[in-house]
N, C-alpha and C positions, 0 to 999 in steps of 0.2 A: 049402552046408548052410543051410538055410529055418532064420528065429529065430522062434520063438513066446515071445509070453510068460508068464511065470510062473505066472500065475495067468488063468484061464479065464470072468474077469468082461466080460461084452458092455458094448459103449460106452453101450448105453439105459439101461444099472443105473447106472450113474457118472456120467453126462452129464444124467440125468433127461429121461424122455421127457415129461413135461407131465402125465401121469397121477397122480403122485403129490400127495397130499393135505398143504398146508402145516399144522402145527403151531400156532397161537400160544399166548400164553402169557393169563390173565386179565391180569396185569397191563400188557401189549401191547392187548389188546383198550378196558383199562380206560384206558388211556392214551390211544387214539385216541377212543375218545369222550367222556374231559375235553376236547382239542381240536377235535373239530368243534362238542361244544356253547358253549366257547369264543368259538369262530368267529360261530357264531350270535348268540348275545347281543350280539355287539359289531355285528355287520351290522343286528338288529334296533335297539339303541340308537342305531346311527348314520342310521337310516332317521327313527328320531323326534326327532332335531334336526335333520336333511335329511329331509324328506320328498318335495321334488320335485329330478328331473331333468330334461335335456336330453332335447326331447322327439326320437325318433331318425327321424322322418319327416323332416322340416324341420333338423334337427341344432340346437334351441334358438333356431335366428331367428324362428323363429315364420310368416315368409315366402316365398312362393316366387315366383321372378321369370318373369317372362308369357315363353312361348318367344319372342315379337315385340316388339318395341317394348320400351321402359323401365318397364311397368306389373309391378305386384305384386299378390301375391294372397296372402290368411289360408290358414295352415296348417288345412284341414279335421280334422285329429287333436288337434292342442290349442287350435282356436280363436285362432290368432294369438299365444298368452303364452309357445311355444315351452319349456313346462315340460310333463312331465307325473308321474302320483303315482307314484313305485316298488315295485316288488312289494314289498317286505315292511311297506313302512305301509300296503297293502292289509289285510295278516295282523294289523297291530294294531289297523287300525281294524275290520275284522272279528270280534277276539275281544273287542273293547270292547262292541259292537254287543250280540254273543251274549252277551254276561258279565250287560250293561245289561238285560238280556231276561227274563234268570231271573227266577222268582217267588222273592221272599222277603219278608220284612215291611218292607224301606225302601223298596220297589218304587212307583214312580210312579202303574204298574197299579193297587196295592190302595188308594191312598187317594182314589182314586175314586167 
């Protein structure tokens, strides 16, 4: 005698085929983006007391050794100082730039 079960739900309604559309909640939503904006602030702040890195060409020696011989040679990407700027003091020295731009009345531009 064949067992069936009870009830006549297919495994794709219980097991979820992928179709289904998740839920969240605003305070889920409002939650994740306290924390990435979090995130940022702190990666932006940390970039403006560090603003350089290891440059990743050269991996911060700044030099690369000659395939022959014991001669060296300046890292062509950062010029030898084996540092270079990191994206996000790009982003603040770019919104400083653009900030510095604007016309207003302290403007460098107008007292010209």
């Amino acid at each position: 005698m064949p067992t069936t079960p009870a009830t006549a739900i297919s495994t794709a309604a219980t097991h979820g085929s992928g179709l289904a559309a998740t839920v969240h909640t605003a305070g889920q939503v409002a939650t994740v983006a306290l924390i990435v904006t979090v995130c940022i602030a702190f990666y932006l702040l940390s970039c403006a007391v560090w603003p350089f890195g290891k440059c990743r060409r050269c991996k911060g020696v700044g030099k690369f050794k000659s395939p022959f011989g014991n001669a060296f040679r300046h890292c062509g990407r950062c010029d030898g100082s084996g540092l270079r700027v990191r994206f996000g003091r790009k982003v603040i020295s770019y919104y400083r730039r653009t900030r510095s731009l604007g016309s207003n009345s302290t403007s460098k531009a107008d007292k010209k």
